[in-house]
C-alpha positions as CSV (number, residue, x, y, z in Angstrom):
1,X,30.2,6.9,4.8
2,X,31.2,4.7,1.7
3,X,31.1,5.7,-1.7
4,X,28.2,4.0,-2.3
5,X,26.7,5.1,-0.2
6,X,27.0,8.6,-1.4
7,X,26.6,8.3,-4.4
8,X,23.2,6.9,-3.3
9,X,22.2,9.9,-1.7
10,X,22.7,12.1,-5.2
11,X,20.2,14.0,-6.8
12,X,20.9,12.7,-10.5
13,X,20.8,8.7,-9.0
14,X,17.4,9.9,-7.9
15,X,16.2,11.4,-10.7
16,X,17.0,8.8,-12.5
17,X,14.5,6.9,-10.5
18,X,12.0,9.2,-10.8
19,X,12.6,8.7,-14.7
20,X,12.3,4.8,-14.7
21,X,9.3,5.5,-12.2
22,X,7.5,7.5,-14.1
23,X,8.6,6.6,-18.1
24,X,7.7,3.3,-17.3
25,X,4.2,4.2,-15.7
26,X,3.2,6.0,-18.4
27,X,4.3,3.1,-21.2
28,X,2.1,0.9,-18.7
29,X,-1.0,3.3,-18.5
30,X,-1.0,3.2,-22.4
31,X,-0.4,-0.6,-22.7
32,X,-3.7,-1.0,-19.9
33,X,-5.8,1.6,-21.7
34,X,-5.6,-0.8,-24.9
35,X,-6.1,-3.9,-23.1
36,X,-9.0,-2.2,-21.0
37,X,-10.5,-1.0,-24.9
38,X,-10.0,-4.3,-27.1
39,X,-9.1,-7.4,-24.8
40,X,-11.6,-6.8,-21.3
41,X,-15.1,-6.3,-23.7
42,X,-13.8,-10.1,-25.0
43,X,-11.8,-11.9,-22.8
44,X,-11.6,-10.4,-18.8
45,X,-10.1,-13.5,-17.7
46,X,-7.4,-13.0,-19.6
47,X,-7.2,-8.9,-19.2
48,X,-7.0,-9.4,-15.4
49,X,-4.4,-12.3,-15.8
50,X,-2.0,-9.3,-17.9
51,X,-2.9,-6.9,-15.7
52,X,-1.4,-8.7,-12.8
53,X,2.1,-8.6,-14.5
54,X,1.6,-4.9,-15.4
55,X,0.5,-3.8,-12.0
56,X,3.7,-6.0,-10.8
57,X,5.8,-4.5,-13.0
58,X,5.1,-0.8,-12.1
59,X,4.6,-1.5,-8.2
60,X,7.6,-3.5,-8.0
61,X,9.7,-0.8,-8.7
62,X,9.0,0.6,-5.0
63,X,9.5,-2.5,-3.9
64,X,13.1,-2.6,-5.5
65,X,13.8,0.7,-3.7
66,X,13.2,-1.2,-0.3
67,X,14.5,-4.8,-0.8
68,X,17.7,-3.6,-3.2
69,X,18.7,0.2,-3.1
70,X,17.7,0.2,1.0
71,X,18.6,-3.3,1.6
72,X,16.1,-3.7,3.9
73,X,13.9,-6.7,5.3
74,X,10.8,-7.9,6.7
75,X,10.4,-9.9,9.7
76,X,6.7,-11.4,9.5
77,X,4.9,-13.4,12.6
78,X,2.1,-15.7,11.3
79,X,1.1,-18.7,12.2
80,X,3.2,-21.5,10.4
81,X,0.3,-23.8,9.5
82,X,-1.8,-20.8,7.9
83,X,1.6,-19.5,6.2
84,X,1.9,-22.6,4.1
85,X,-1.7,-23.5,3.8
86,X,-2.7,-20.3,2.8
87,X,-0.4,-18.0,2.1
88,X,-0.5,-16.3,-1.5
89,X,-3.3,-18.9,-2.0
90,X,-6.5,-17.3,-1.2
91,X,-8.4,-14.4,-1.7
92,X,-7.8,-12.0,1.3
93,X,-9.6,-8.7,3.1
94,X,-6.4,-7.2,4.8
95,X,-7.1,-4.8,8.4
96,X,-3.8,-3.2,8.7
97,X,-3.0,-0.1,11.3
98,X,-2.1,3.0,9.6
99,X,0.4,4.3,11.3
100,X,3.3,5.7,9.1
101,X,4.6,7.4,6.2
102,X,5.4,4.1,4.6
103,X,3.3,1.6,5.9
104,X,1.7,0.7,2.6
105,X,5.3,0.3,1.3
106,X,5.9,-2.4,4.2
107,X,2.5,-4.0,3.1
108,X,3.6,-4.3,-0.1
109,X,6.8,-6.0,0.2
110,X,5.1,-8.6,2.7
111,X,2.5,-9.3,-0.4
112,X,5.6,-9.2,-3.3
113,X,6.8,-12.0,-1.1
114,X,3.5,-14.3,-1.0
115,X,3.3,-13.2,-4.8
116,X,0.0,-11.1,-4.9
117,X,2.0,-8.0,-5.3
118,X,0.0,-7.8,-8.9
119,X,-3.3,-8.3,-7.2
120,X,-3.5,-6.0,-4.6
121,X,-6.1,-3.5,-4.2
122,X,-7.5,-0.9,-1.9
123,X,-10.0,1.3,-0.7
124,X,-8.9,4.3,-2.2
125,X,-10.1,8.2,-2.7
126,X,-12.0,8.6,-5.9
127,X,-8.9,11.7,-6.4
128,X,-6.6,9.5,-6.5
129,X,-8.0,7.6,-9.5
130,X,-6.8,11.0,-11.7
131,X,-2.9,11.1,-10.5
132,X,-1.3,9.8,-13.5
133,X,1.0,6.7,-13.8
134,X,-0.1,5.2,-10.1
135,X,-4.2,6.4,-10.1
136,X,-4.4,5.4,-13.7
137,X,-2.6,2.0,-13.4
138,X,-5.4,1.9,-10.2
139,X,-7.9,2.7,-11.9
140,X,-7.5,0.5,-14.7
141,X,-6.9,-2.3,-12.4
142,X,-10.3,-1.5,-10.6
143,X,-9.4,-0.8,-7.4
144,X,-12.6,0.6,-5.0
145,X,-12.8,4.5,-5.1
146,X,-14.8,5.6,-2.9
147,X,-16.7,9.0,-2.9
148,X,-16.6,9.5,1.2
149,X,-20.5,9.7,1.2
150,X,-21.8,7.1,2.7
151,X,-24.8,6.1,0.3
152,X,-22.8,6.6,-3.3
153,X,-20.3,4.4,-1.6
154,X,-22.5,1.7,-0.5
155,X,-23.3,0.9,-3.5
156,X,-20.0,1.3,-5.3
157,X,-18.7,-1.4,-2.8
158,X,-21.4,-3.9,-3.3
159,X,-20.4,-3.6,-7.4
160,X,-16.9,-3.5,-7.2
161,X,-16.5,-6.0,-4.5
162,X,-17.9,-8.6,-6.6
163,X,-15.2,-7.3,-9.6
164,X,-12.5,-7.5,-7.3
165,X,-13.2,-11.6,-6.3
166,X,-13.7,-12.6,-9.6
167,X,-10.5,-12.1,-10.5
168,X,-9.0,-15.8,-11.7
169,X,-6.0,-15.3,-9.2
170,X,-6.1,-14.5,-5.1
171,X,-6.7,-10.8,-4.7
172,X,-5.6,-9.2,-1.6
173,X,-7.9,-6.1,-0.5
174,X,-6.8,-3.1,1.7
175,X,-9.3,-1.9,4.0
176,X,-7.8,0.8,6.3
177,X,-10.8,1.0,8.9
178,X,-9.3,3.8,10.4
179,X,-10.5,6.2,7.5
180,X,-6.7,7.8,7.9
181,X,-3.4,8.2,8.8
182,X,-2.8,8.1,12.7
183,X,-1.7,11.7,14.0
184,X,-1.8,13.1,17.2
185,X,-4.5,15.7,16.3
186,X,-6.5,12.6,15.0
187,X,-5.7,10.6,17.3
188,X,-7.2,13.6,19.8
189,X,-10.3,13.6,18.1
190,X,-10.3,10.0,18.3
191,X,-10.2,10.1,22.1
192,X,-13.0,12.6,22.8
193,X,-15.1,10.3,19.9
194,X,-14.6,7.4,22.0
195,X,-15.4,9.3,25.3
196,X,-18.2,10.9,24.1
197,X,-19.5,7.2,22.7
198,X,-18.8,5.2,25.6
199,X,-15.8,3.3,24.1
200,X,-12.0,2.1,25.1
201,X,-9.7,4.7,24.4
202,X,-7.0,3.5,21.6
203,X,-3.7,4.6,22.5
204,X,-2.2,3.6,19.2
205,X,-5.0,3.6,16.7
206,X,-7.9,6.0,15.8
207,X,-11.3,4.5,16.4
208,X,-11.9,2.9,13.2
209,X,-15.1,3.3,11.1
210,X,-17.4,0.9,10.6
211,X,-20.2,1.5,8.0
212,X,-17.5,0.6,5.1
213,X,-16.2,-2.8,6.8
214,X,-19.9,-3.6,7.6
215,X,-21.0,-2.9,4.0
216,X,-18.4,-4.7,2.6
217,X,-19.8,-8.1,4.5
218,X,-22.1,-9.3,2.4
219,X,-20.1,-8.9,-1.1
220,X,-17.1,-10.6,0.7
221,X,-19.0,-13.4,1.7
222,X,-18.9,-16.9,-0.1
223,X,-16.3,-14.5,-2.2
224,X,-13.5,-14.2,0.0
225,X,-12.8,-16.6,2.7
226,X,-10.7,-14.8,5.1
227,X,-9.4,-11.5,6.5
228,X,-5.6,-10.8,7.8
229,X,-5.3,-8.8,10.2
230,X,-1.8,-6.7,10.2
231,X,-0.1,-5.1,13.0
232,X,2.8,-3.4,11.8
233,X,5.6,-1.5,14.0
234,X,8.6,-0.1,13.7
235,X,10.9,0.0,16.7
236,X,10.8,3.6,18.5
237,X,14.7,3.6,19.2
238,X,15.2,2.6,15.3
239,X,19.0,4.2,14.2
240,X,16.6,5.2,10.6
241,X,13.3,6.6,10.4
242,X,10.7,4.6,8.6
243,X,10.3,7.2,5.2
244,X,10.6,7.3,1.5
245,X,13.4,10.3,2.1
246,X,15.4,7.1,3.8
247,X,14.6,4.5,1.7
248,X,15.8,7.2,-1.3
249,X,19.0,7.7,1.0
250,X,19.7,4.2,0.7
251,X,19.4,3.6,4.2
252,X,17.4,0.6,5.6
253,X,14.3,0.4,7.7
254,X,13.3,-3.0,9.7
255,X,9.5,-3.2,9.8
256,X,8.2,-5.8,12.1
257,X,4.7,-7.2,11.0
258,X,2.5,-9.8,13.1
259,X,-0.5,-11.5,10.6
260,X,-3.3,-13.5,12.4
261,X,-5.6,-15.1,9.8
262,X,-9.7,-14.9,10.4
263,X,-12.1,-16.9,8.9
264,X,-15.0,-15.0,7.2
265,X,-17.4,-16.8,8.9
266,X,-15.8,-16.1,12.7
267,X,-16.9,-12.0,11.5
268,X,-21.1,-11.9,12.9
269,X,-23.5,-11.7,10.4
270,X,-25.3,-8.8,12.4
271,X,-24.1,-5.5,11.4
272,X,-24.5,-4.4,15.1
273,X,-22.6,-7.4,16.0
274,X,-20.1,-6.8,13.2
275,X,-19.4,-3.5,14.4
276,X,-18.7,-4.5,17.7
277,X,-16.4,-7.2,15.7
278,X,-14.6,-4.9,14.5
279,X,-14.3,-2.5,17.6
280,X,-13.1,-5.5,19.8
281,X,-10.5,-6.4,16.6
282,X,-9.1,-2.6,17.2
283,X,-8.8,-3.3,21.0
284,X,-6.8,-6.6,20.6
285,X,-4.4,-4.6,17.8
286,X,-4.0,-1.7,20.1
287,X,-2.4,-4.3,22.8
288,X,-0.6,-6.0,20.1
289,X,1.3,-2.7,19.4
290,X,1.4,-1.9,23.1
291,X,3.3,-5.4,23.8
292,X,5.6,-4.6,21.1
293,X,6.7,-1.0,22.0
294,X,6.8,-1.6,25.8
295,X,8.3,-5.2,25.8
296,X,9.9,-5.5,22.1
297,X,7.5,-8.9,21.6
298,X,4.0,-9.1,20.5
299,X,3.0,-11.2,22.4
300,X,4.2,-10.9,26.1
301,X,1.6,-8.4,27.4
302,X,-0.8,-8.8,24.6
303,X,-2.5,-12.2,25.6
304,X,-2.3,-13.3,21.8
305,X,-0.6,-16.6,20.9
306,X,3.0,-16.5,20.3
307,X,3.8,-17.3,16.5
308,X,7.2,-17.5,15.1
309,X,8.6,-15.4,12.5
310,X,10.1,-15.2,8.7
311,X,12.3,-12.8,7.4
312,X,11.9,-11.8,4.0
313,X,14.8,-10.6,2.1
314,X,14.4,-9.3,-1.6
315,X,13.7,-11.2,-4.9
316,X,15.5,-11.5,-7.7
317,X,12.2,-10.8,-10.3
318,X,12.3,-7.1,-8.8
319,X,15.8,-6.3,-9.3
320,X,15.6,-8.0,-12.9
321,X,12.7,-5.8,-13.8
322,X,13.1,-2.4,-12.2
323,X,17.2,-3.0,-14.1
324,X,15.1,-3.4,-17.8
325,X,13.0,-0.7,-16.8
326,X,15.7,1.4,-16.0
327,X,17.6,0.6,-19.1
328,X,14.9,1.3,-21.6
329,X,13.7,4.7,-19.4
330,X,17.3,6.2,-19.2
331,X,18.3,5.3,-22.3
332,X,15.7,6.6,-24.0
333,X,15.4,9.7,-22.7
334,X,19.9,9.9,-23.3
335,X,19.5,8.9,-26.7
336,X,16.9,12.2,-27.6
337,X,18.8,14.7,-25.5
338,X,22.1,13.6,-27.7
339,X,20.3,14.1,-30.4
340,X,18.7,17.4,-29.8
341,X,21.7,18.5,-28.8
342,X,23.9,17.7,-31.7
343,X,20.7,18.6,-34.0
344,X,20.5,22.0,-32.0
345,X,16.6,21.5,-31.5
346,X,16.8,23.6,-28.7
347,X,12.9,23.5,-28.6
348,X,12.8,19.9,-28.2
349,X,16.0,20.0,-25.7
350,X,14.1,22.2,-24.0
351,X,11.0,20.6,-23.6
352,X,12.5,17.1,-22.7
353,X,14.4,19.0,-20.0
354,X,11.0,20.5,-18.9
355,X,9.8,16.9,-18.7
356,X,12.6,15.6,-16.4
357,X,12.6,18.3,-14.3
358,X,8.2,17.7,-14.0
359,X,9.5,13.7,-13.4
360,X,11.5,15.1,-10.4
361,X,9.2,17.4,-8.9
362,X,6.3,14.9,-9.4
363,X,8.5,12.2,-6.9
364,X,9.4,15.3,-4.9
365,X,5.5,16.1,-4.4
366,X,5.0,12.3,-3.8
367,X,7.5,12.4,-1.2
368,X,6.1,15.3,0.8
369,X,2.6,14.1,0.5
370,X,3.6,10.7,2.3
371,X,4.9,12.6,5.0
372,X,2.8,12.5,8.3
373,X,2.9,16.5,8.7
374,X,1.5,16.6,5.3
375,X,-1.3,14.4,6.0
376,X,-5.3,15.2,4.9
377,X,-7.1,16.8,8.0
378,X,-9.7,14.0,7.7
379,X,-10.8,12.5,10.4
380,X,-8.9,16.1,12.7
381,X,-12.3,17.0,14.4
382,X,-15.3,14.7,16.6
383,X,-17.4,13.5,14.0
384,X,-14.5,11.2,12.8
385,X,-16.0,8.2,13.7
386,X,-19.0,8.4,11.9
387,X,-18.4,7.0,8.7
């Protein structure tokens, strides 16, 4: 092992992440909270336009952790034609498997590279919007939190669908249909659900759920013109695990991601039909994966159109900002622990070393939450599929 590369795996390199992280979040929290206050009752055009390079700025970061510090890459399928006709250029409804602890990383550096990064959105828990630095910067950049009761939510999607396409740049929007992270007690559930229903098993998905997807239709239509659907897998045999604990280790993961683009209008107008739509989209991604882990392609057993690929390596504009970042962050927080120290106010040492310590433990608690054995137990019992 190189130098480097232990010195990558120190605690006080990663704290000092967790410091840019989460000094820079909060300087970006206030900066949206006046913006949302004075400039979006005025001007929203111009709020959202900021708000993309904020939301860069502070999701970015991650990515710098995967494209830089890990030196990893991602190899993309798409269609070439729809790549340069559409890529980055339109807004997007994105179906992607959920599947592993950093899957949403992986989706992320494939948007950084079409440069939506700034614009992406999700479906997320309402919780979520309270977790400071990331659920405020969220929240502020009106991402759709969702309740989990069906009626409330409904309506919340109609609304904030309509938010979300207006904005003056393509938006990209993360619909996880599966309701939550694949695990093999959810993916048990799933299997008696789809017994009990009358439905093909999934062997690498859980069955998804439909009453969101369906009731986002008619908000997304005429608004947003096609859905991507993303099949992401990392290779079984890979010499790292796909994690944050390995991107933090500097060691690089490979994700392999195919995109097929879908017209809005090829999605049935019917929400019966719709949800069958949807089912039959679930079948096709489960052979997709399939192919992939039993062949290493796609596309040999799948019956889907072979594509070719890109791989995406990192950009400079993340490197150049998480650097800034981490120059004002650490030397900030350097500069007042000198000074306490040689002013012996041990009361403010003491409460600044309280504060990196809470910075640590924050990315600590992040970390363990991404982890698959950590994951919620929604969606761990039959009824899972009815929402």
């Amino acid at each position: 092992m190189s130098s480097l590369e232990k010195l990558k795996q120190q605690r006080l390199i990663h704290l000092c992440i967790a410091i840019t992280f989460f000094t820079s979040g909060l300087i970006i929290n206030f900066v949206q909270l006046i913006l949302t206050l004075t400039l979006k009752p005025i001007n929203i055009w111009l709020f959202r336009k900021i708000m993309y390079y904020l939301c860069y700025s502070l999701y970015s970061q991650l990515i710098f952790i995967s494209d830089w510090y890990s030196n990893s890459s991602i190899k993309v399928y798409m269609d070439a034609d729809d790549l340069a006709q559409y890529g980055g250029k339109e807004h997007v409804l994105l179906i992607m498997n959920h599947s592993y602890e950093i899957d949403w990383l992986a989706g992320w550096m494939f948007t950084e590279k079409m440069g939506v990064l700034g614009n992406c959105k999700a479906y997320a828990k309402k919780v979520i919007a309270y977790i400071p630095v990331i659920g405020w910067c969220w929240k502020f950049a009106e991402f759709v939190f969702l309740e989990r009761a069906y009626d409330k939510d409904r309506e919340i999607i109609s609304h904030q669908l309509k938010e979300v396409f207006a904005y003056p740049d393509p938006t990209w929007l993360l619909l996880n249909a599966e309701g939550t992270r694949f695990t093999p007690k959810k993916h048990e559930a799933s299997f008696k659900f789809a017994q009990e229903r009358g439905l093909p098993v999934l062997k690498y998905h859980l069955i998804p759920r439909t009453k969101g997807f369906t009731a986002s239709l008619s908000s997304l239509r005429g608004r947003c013109p096609a859905i991507y659907d993303i099949n992401l897998v990392f290779k079984n045999d890979a010499k790292n695990s796909p994690t944050i604990s390995t991107l933090l280790n500097g060691k690089p993961v490979e994700p392999y991601m195919l995109v097929r683009r879908i017209p809005m209008e090829k999605v049935p107008e019917n929400e019966e039909e719709a949800t069958e739509w949807l089912h039959e989209l679930f079948r096709e991604k489960d052979k997709i994966i399939d192919s992939f882990h039993s062949t290493g392609s796609f596309f040999k057993t799948s019956g889907v159109k072979e594509v070719p690929y890109k791989m995406y390596s990192g950009r400079l504009c993340s490197l150049i900002n998480f650097v800034v970042w981490a120059f004002i962050s650490v030397s900030m927080v350097l500069y007042y622990l000198i000074s306490s120290l040689l002013a012996q106010n041990w009361l403010g040492l003491s409460i600044a070393i309280g504060i990196l310590t809470t910075f640590y433990l924050f990315m600590v608690k992040a970390i363990n939450m991404s982890k698959i054995s950590k994951a919620s137990t929604y969606g761990a019992d039959v009824k899972m599929g009815t929402n």
